[in-house]
mmJSON file of the N, C-alpha and C atoms, coordinates in Angstrom:
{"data_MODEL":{"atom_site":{
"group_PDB":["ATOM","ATOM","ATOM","ATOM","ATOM","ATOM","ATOM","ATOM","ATOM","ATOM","ATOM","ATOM","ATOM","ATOM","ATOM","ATOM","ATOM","ATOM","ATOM","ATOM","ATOM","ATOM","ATOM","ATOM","ATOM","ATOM","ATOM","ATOM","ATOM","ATOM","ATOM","ATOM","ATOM","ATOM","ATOM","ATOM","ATOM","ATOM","ATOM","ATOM","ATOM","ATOM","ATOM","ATOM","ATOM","ATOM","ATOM","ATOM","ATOM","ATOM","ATOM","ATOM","ATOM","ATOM","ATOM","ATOM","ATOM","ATOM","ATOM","ATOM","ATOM","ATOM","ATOM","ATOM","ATOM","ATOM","ATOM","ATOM","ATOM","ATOM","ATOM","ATOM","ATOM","ATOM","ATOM","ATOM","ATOM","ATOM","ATOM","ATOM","ATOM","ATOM","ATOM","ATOM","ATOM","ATOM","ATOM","ATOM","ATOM","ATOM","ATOM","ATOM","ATOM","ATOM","ATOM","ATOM","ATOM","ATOM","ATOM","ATOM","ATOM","ATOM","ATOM","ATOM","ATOM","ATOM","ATOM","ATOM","ATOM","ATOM","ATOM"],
"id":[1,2,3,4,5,6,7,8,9,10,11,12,13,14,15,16,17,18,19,20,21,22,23,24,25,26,27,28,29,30,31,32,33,34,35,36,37,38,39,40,41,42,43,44,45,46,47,48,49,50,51,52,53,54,55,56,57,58,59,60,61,62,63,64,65,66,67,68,69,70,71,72,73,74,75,76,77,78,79,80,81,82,83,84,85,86,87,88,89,90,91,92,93,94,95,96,97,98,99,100,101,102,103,104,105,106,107,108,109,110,111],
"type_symbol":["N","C","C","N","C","C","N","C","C","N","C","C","N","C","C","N","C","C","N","C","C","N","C","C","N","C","C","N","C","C","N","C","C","N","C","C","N","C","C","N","C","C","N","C","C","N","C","C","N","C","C","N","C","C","N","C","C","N","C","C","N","C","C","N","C","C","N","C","C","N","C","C","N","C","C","N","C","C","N","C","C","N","C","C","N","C","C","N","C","C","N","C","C","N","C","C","N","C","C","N","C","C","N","C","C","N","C","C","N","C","C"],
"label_atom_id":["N","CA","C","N","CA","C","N","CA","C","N","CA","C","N","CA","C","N","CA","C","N","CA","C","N","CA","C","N","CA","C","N","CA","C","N","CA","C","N","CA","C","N","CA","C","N","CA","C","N","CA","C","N","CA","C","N","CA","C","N","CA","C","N","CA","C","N","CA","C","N","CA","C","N","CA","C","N","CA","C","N","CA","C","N","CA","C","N","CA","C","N","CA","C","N","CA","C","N","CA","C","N","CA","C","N","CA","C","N","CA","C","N","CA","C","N","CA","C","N","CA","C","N","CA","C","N","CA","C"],
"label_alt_id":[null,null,null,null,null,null,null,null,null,null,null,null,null,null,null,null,null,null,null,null,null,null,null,null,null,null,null,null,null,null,null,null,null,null,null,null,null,null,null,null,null,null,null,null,null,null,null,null,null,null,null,null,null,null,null,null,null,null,null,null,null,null,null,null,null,null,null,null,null,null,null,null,null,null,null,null,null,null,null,null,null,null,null,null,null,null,null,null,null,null,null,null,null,null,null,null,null,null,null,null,null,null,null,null,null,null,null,null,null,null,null],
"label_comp_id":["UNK","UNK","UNK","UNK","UNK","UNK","UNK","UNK","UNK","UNK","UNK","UNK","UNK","UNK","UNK","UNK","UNK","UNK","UNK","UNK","UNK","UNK","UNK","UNK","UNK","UNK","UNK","UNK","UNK","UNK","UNK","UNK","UNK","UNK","UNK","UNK","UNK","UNK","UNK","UNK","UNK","UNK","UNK","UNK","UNK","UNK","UNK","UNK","UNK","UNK","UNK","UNK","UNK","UNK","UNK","UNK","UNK","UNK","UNK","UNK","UNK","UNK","UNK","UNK","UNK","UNK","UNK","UNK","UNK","UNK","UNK","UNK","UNK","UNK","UNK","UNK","UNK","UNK","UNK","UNK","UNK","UNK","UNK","UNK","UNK","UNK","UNK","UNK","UNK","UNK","UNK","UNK","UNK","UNK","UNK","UNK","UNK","UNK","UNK","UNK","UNK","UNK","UNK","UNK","UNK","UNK","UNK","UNK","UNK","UNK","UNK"],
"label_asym_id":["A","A","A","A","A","A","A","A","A","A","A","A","A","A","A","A","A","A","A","A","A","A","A","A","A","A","A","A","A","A","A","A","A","A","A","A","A","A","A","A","A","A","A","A","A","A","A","A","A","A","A","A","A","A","A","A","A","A","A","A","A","A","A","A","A","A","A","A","A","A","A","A","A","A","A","A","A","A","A","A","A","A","A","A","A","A","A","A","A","A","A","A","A","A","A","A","A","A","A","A","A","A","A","A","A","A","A","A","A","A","A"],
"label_entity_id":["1","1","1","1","1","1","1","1","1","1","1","1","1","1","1","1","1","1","1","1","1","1","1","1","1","1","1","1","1","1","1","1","1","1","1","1","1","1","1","1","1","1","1","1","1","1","1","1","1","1","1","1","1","1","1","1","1","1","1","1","1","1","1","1","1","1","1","1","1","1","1","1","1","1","1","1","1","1","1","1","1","1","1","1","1","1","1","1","1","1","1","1","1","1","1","1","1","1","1","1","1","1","1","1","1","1","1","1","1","1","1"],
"label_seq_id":[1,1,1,2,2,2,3,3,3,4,4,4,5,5,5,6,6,6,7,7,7,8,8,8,9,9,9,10,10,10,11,11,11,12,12,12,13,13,13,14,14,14,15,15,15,16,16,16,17,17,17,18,18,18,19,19,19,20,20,20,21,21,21,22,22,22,23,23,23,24,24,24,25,25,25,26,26,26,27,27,27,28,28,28,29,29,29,30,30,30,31,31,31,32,32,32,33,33,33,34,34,34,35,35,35,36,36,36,37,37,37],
"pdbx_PDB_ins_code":[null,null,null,null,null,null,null,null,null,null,null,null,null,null,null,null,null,null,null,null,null,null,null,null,null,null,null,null,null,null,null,null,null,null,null,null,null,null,null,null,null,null,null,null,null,null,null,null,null,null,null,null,null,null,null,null,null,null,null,null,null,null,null,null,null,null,null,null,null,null,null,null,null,null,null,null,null,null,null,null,null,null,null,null,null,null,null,null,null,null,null,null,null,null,null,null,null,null,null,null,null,null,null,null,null,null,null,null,null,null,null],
"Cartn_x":[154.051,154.883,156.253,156.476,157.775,159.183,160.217,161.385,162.096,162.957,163.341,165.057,165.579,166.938,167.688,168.711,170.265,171.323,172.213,173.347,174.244,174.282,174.463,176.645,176.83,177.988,178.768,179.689,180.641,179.881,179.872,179.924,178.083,177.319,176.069,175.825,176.446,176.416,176.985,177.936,178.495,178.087,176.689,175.507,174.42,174.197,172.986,173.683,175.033,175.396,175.389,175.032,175.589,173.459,172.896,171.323,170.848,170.922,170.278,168.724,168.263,166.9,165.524,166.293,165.84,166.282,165.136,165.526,166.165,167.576,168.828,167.917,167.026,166.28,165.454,165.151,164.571,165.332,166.529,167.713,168.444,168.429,169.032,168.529,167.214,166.216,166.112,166.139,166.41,167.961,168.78,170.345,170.184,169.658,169.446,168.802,167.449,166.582,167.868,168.516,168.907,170.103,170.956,171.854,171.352,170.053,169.333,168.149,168.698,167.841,168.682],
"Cartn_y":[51.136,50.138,50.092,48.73,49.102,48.981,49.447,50.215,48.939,48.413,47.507,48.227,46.432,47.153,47.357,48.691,49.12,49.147,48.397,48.433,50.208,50.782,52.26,52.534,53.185,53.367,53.914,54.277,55.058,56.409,56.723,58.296,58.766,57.6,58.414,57.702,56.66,56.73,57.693,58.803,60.022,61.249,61.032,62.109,61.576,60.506,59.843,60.849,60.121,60.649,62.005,63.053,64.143,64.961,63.739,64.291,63.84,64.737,64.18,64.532,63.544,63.395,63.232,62.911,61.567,60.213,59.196,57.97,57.444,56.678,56.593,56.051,55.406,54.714,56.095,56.955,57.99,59.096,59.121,59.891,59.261,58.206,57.533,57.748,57.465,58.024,59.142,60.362,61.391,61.466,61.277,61.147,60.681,59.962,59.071,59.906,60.339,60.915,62.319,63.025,64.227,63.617,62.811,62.634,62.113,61.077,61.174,62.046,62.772,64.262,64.415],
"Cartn_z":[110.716,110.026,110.682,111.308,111.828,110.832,111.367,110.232,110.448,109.05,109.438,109.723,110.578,111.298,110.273,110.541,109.701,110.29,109.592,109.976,110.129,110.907,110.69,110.06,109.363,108.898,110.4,111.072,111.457,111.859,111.118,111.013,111.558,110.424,110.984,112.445,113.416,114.761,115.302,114.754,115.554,115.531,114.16,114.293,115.14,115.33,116.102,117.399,118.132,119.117,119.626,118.255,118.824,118.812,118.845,118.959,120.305,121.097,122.392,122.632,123.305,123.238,122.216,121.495,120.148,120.423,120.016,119.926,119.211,118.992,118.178,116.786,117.053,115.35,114.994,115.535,114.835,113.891,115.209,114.936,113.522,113.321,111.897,110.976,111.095,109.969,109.111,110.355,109.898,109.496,109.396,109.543,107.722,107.972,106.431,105.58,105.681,105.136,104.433,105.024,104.857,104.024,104.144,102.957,101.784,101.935,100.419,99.732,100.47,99.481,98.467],
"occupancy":[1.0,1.0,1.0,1.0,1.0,1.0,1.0,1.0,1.0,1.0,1.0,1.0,1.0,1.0,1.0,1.0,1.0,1.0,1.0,1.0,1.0,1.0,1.0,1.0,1.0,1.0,1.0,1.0,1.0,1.0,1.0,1.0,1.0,1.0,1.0,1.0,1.0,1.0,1.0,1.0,1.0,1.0,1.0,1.0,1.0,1.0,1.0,1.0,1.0,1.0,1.0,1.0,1.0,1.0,1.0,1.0,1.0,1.0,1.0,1.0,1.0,1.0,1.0,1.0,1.0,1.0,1.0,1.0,1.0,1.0,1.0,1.0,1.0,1.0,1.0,1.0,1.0,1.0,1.0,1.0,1.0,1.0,1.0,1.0,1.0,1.0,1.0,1.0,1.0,1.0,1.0,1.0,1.0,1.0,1.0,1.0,1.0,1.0,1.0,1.0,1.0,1.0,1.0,1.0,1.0,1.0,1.0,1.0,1.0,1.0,1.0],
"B_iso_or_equiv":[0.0,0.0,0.0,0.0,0.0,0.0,0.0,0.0,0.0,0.0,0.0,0.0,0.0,0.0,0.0,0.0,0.0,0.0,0.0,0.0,0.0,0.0,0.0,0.0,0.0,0.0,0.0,0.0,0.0,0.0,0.0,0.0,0.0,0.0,0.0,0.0,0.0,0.0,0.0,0.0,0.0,0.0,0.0,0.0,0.0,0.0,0.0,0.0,0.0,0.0,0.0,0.0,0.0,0.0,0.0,0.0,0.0,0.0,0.0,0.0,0.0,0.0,0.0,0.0,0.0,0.0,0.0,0.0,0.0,0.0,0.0,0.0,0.0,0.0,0.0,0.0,0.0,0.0,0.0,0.0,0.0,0.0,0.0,0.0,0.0,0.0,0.0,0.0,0.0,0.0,0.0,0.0,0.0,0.0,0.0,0.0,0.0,0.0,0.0,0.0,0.0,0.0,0.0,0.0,0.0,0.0,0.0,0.0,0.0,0.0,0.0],
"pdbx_formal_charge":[null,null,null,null,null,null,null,null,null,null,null,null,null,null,null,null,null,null,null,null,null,null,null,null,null,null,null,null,null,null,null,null,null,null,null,null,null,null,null,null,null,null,null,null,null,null,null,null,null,null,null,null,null,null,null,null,null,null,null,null,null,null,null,null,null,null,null,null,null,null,null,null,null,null,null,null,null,null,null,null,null,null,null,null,null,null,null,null,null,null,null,null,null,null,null,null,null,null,null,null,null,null,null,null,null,null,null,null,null,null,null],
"auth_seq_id":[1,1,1,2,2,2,3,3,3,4,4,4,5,5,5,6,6,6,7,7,7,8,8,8,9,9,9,10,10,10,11,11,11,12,12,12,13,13,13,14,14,14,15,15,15,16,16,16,17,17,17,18,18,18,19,19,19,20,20,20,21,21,21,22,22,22,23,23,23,24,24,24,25,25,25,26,26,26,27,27,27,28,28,28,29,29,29,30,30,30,31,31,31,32,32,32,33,33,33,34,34,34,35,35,35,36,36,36,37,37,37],
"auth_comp_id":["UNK","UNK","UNK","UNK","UNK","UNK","UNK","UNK","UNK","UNK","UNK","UNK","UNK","UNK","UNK","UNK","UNK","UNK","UNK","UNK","UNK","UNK","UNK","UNK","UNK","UNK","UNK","UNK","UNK","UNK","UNK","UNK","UNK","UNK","UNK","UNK","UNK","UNK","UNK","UNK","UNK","UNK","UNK","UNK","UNK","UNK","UNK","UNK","UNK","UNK","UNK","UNK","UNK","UNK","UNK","UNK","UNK","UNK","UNK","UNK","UNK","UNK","UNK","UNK","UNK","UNK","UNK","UNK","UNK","UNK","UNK","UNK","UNK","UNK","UNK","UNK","UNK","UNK","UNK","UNK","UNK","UNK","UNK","UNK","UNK","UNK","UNK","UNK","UNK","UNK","UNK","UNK","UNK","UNK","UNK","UNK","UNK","UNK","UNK","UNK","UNK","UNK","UNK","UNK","UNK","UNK","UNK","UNK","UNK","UNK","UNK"],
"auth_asym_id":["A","A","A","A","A","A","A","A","A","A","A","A","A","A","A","A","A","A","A","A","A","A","A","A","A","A","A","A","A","A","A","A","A","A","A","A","A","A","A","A","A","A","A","A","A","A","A","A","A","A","A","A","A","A","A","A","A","A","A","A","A","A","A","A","A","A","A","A","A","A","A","A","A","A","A","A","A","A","A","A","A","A","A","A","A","A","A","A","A","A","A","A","A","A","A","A","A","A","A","A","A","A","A","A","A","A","A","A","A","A","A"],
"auth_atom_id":["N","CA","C","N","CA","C","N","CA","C","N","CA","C","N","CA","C","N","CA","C","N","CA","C","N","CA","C","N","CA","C","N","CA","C","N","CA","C","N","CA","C","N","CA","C","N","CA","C","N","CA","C","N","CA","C","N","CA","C","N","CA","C","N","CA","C","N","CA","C","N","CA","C","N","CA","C","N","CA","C","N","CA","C","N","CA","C","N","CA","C","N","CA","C","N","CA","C","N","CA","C","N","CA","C","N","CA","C","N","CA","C","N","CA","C","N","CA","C","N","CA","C","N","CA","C","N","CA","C"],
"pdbx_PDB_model_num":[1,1,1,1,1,1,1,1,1,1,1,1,1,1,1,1,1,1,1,1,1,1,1,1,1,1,1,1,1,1,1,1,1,1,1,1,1,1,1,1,1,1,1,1,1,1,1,1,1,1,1,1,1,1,1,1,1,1,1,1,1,1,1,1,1,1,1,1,1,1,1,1,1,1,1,1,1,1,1,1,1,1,1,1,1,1,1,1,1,1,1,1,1,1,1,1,1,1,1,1,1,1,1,1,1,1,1,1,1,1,1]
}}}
């Protein structure tokens, strides 16, 4: 199922950034996933 697009806040592009070798839409996901726990 593909994910639909997000506008990403600030901050979780400067956690995307700091994951290298993840794909930045995977990296969000998880980024996301962990603040709505």
């Amino acid at each position: 199922m593909p994910l639909p697009e997000i506008i990403a806040p600030a901050w979780v592009s400067r956690i995307v950034a700091h994951l290298p070798g993840r794909p930045p839409r995977l990296a969000l996901v998880l980024a996301l996933n962990t603040m709505l726990k």
